[in-house]
C-alpha positions as CSV (number, residue, x, y, z in Angstrom):
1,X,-89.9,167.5,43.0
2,X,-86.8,169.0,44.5
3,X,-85.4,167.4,47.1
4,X,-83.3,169.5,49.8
5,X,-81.4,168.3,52.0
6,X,-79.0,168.3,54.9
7,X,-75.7,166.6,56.3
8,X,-76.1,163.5,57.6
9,X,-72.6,163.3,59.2
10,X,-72.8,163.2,63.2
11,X,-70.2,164.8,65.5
12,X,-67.3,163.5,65.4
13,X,-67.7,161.6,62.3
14,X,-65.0,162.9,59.8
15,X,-65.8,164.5,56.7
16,X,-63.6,162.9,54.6
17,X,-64.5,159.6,52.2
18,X,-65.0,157.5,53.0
19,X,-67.7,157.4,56.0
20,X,-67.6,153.7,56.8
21,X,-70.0,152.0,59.0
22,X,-68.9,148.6,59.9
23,X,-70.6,145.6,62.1
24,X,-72.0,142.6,61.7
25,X,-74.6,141.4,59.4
26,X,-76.4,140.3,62.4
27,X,-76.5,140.9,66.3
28,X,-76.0,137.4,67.4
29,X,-75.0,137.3,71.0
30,X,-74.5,140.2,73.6
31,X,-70.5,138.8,74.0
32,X,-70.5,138.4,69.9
33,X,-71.9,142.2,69.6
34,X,-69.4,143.5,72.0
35,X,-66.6,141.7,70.8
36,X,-67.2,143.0,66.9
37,X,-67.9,146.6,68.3
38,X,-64.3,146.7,70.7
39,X,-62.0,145.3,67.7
40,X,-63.8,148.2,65.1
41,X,-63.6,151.2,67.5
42,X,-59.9,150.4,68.5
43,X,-59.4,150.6,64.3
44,X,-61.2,153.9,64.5
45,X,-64.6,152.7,63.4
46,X,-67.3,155.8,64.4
47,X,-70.4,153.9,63.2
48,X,-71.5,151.0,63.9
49,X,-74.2,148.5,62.0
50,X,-75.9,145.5,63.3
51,X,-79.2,143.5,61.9
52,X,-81.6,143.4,64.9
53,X,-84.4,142.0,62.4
54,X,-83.5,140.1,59.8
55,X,-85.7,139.5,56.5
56,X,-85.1,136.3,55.3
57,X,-85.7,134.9,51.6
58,X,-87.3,131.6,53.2
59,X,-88.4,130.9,56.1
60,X,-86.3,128.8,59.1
61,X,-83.2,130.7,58.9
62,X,-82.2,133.1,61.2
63,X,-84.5,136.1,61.6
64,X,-82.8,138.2,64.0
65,X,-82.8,138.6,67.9
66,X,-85.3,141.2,67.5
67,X,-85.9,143.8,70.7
68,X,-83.3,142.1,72.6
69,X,-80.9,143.2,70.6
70,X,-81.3,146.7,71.1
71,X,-80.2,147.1,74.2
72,X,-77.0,145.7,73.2
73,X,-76.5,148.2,70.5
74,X,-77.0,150.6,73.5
75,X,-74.5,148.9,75.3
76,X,-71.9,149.3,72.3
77,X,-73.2,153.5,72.4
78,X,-72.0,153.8,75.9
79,X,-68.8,151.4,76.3
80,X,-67.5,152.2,73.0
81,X,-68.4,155.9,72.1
82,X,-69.7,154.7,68.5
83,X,-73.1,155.8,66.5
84,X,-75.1,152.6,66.0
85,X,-77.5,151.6,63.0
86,X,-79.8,149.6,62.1
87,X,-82.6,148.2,59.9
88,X,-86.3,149.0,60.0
89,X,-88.6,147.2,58.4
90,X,-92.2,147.9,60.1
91,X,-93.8,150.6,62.1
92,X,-92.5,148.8,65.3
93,X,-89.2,148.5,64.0
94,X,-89.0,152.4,63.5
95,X,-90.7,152.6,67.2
96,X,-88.8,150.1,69.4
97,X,-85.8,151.6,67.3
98,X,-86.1,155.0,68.1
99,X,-86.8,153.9,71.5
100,X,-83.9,152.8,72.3
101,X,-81.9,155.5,70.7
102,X,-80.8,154.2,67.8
103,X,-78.4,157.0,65.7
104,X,-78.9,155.5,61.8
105,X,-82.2,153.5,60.5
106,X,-81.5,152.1,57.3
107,X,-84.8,150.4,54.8
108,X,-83.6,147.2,53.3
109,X,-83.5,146.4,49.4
110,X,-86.8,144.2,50.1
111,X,-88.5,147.0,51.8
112,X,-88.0,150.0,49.7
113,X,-89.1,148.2,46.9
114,X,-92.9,147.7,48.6
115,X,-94.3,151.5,48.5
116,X,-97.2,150.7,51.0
117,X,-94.2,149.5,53.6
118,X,-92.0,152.7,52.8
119,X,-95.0,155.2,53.5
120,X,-95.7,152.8,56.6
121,X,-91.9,153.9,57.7
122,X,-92.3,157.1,56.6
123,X,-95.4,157.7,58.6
124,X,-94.0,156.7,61.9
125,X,-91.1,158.6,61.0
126,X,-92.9,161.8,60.9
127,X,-91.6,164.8,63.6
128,X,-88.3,163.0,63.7
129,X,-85.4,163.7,63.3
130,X,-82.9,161.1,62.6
131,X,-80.8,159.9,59.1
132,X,-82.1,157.4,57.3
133,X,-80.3,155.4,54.6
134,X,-82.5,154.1,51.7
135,X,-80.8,150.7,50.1
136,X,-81.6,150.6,46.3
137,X,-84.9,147.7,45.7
138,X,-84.1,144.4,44.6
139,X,-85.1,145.1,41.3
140,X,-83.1,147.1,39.1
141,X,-85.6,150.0,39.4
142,X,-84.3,153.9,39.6
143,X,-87.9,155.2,39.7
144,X,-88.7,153.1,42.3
145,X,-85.5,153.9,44.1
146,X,-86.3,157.5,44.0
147,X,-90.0,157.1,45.2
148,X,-89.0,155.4,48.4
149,X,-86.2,158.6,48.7
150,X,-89.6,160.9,47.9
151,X,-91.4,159.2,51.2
152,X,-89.4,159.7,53.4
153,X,-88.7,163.4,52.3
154,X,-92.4,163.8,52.5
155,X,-92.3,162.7,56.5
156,X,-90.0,165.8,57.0
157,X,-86.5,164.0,57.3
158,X,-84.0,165.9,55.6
159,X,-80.7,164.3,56.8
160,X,-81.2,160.8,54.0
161,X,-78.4,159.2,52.3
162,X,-78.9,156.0,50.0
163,X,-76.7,152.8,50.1
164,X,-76.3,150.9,46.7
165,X,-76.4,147.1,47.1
166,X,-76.6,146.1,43.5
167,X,-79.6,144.4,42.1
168,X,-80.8,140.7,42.2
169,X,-80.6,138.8,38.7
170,X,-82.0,135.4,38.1
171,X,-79.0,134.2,36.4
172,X,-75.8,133.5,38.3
173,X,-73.1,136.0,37.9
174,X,-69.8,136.7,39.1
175,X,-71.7,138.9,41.9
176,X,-74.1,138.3,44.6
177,X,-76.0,141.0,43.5
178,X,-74.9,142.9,40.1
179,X,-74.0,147.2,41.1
180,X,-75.2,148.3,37.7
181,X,-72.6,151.5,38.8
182,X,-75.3,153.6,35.8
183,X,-78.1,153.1,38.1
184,X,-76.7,154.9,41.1
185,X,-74.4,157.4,38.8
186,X,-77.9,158.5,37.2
187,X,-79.1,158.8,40.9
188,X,-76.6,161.3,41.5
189,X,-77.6,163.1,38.2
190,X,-80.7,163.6,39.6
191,X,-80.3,164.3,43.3
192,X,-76.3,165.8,43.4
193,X,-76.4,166.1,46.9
194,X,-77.7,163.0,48.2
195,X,-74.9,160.7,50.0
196,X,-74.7,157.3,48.2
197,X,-72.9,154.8,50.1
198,X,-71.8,151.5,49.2
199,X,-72.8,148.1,50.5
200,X,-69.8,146.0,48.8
201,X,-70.8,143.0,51.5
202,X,-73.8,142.0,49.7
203,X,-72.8,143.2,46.2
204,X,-70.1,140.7,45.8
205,X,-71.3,138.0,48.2
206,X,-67.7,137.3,48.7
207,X,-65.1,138.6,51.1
208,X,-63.1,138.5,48.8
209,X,-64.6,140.9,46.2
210,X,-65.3,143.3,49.0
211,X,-61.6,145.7,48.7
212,X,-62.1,146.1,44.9
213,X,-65.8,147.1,44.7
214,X,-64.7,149.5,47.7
215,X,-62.3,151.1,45.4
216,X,-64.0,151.3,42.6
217,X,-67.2,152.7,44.1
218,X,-64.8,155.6,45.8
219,X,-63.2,156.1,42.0
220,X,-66.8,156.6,41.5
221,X,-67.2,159.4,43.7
222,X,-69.2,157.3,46.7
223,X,-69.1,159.1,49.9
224,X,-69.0,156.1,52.4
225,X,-68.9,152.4,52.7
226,X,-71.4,149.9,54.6
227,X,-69.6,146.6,55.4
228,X,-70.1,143.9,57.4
229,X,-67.6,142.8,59.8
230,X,-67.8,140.2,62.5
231,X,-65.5,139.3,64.8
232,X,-65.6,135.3,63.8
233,X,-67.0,135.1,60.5
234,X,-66.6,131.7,59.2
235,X,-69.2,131.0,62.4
236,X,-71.6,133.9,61.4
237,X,-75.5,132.7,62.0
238,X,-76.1,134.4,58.6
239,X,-74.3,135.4,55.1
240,X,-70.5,134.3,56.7
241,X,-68.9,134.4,53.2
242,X,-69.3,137.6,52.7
243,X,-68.0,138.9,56.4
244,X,-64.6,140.1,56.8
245,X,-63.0,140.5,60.3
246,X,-62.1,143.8,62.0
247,X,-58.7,143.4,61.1
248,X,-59.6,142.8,57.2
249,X,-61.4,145.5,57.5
250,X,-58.6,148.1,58.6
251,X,-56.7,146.7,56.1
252,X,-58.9,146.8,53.1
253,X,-59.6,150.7,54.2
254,X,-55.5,151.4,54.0
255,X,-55.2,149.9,50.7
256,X,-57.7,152.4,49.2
257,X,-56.7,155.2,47.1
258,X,-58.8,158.1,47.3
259,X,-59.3,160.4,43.8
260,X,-59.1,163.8,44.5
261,X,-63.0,165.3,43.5
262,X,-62.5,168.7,43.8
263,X,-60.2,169.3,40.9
264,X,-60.2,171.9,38.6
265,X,-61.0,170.1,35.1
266,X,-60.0,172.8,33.1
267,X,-57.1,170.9,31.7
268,X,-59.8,168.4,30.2
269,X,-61.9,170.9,28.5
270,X,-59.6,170.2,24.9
271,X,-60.4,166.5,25.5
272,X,-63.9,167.1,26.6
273,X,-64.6,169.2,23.2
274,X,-63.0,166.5,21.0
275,X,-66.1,163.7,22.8
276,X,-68.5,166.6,21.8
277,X,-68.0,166.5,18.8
278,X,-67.7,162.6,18.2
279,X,-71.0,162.2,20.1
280,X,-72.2,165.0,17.6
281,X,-71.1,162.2,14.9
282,X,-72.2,159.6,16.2
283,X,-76.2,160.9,16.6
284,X,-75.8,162.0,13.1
285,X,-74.8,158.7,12.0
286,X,-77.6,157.3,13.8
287,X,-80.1,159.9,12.3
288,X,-79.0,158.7,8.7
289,X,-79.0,154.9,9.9
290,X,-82.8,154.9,11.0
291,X,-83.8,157.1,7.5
292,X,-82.1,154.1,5.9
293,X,-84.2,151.8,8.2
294,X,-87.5,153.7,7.0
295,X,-86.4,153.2,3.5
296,X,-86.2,149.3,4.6
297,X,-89.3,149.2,6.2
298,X,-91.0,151.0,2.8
299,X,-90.4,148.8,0.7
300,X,-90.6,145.5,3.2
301,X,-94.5,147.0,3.5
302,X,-95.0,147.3,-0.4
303,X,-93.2,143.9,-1.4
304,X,-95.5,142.3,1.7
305,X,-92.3,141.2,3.5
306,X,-92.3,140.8,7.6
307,X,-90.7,143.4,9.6
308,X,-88.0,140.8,11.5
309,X,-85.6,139.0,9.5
310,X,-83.8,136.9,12.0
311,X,-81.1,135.7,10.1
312,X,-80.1,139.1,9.0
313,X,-79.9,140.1,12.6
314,X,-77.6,137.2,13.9
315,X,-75.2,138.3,11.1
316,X,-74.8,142.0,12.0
317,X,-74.7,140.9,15.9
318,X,-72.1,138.6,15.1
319,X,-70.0,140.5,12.2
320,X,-70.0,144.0,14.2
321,X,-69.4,142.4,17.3
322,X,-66.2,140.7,15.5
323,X,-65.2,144.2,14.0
324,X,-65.8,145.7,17.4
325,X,-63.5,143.2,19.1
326,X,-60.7,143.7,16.5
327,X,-60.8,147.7,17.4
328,X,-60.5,146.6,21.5
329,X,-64.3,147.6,22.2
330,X,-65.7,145.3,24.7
331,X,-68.0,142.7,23.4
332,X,-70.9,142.6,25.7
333,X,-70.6,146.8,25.5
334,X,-70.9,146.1,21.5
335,X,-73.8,143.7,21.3
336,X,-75.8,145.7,24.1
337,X,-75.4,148.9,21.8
338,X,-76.2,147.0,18.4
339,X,-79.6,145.5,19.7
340,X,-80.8,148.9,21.1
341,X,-80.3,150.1,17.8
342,X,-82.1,147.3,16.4
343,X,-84.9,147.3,18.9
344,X,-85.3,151.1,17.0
345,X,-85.2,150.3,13.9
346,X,-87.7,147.6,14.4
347,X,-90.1,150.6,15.5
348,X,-89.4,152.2,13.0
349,X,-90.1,149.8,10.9
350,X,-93.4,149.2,12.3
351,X,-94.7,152.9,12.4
352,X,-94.1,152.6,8.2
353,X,-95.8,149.4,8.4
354,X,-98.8,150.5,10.7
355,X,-99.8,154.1,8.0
């Protein structure tokens, strides 16, 4: 399915990266939202966010102001001058929303990864015209990612962007949620002109990872930033430590360096034919590994022997993973490519063992 579509920037928004909408995770109070939005407009901010319904994990914690917290987003429109946004979540949402003039609906990671609740959306959102931002689903799930995108194309909106959160993981990492930066890169592969946006707030977790995933998401080519930003966030009614102040804010922006993407690459093309030809050598080597691996798993089937010999597999992970480190390859980046080659020549294995 091809996917068309057009600019999502509003008037007055500038064109370069990155766009940045900035506001609190949640509308709290009408003196909180006003405060937040005065302290980002007079730092230039043109677009401003705010939870006005807030899924939670588990119930009891906050959940949002709901309707009542509209009008004060209206009140930031007309005082301030800045675009507001928010999250939709339900039919209503999208309704009382739109109602009250909302410029930006976003779907939340929970929400675009429950198809019946994105066509729910996408059906309210039919004969409108209005950008919508599509956060990546919880799970680590491209397909899914892209049917949510398909939805709301199918409603007739054309002005969509995406916003990369990163992707829950049942192990604690270094990262709230972990970006998986292939996920969204192979996003881009497949859509080139869909806006992908970064949402370093609930990435990291941590206000304080927040400036270098914002740098390394524009040296990845991201065309604008989502961060929360409250004007007290120690006293935040939800997710405080990952809230940075307006005045963080402006300087976090200032400190980013911006890589030019409209280059000419033609003084790469030598060093682009030279990783041509090593990924040429590298498939063949892989080619002739796997025949070896057939050869294996021939005479593993005539001598009766099972396919998996454990041992034998702990001792390449470990020995090529030592050899790996000794030539500065990263570990991890090592061991993930050794047991995809193994997973392989286990199927191998098994397609001899299975004639």
């Amino acid at each position: 399915m091809e996917i068309v579509l057009e600019s999502i920037l509003l008037p007055g928004v500038d064109e370069q990266r990155p766009i940045v909408i900035a506001g609190p995770c949640s509308a709290e109070t009408e003196e909180q939202v006003m405060e937040t939005a005065k302290c980002l407009a007079n730092r230039g901010t043109k677009i401003f966010r705010a939870g006005i319904w807030k899924p939670r994990t588990k119930p009891g914690g906050f959940e949002g102001v709901g309707v009542e917290g509209l009008s004060w987003l209206k009140r930031v429109k007309k005082e301030t001058g800045m675009y507001v946004a928010t999250e939709v979540a339900t039919k209503d949402h999208v309704f009382e929303a739109l109602k009250a003039g909302i410029d930006i609906l976003w779907i939340g990671a929970r929400t675009s990864a429950n198809p019946f609740a994105v066509q729910e959306i996408a059906d309210a959102l039919k004969g409108v015209d209005v950008p919508v931002l599509i956060k990546n689903p919880v799970n680590p799930d491209l397909e899914l990612w892209i049917g949510a995108i398909q939805r709301i194309y199918n409603a007739g909106i054309r002005r969509i962007g995406v916003i990369h959160r990163g992707f829950s993981s049942y192990e604690k990492k270094m990262y709230r949620n972990s970006p998986l930066w292939h996920i969204p890169i192979e996003l881009r592969r497949r859509i080139p002109n869909l806006p992908i946006f970064c949402d370093p707030s609930h990435i990291g977790g941590k206000r304080e990872l927040i400036a270098p995933l914002c740098q390394q998401a524009m040296d990845l080519s991201f065309d604008g930033l989502i961060i929360e930003s409250h004007c007290d966030p120690d006293k935040a009614w939800s997710d405080a430590s990952q809230q940075i102040t307006p005045e963080v804010l402006d300087y976090v922006l200032n400190l980013l360096v911006i890589r030019e993407s409209n280059q000419s690459t033609e003084n790469l093309a030598e060093l682009r034919r030279q990783i041509d030809g090593i990924d040429e050598q590298l498939l063949e080597l892989l080619a002739k590994r796997m025949r070896i691996s057939r050869e294996i798993g021939i005479y593993k089937k005539e001598h009766n022997m099972p396919i998996l010999q454990s041992p034998r597999y702990s001792e390449i992970l470990e020995k090529r993973s030592n050899i790996g480190k000794q030539m500065d390859l990263n570990t991890e980046f090592v061991k993930s490519i050794l047991k995809n080659i193994h997973e392989e020549s286990v199927q191998q294995q098994m397609i001899i063992m299975n004639k």
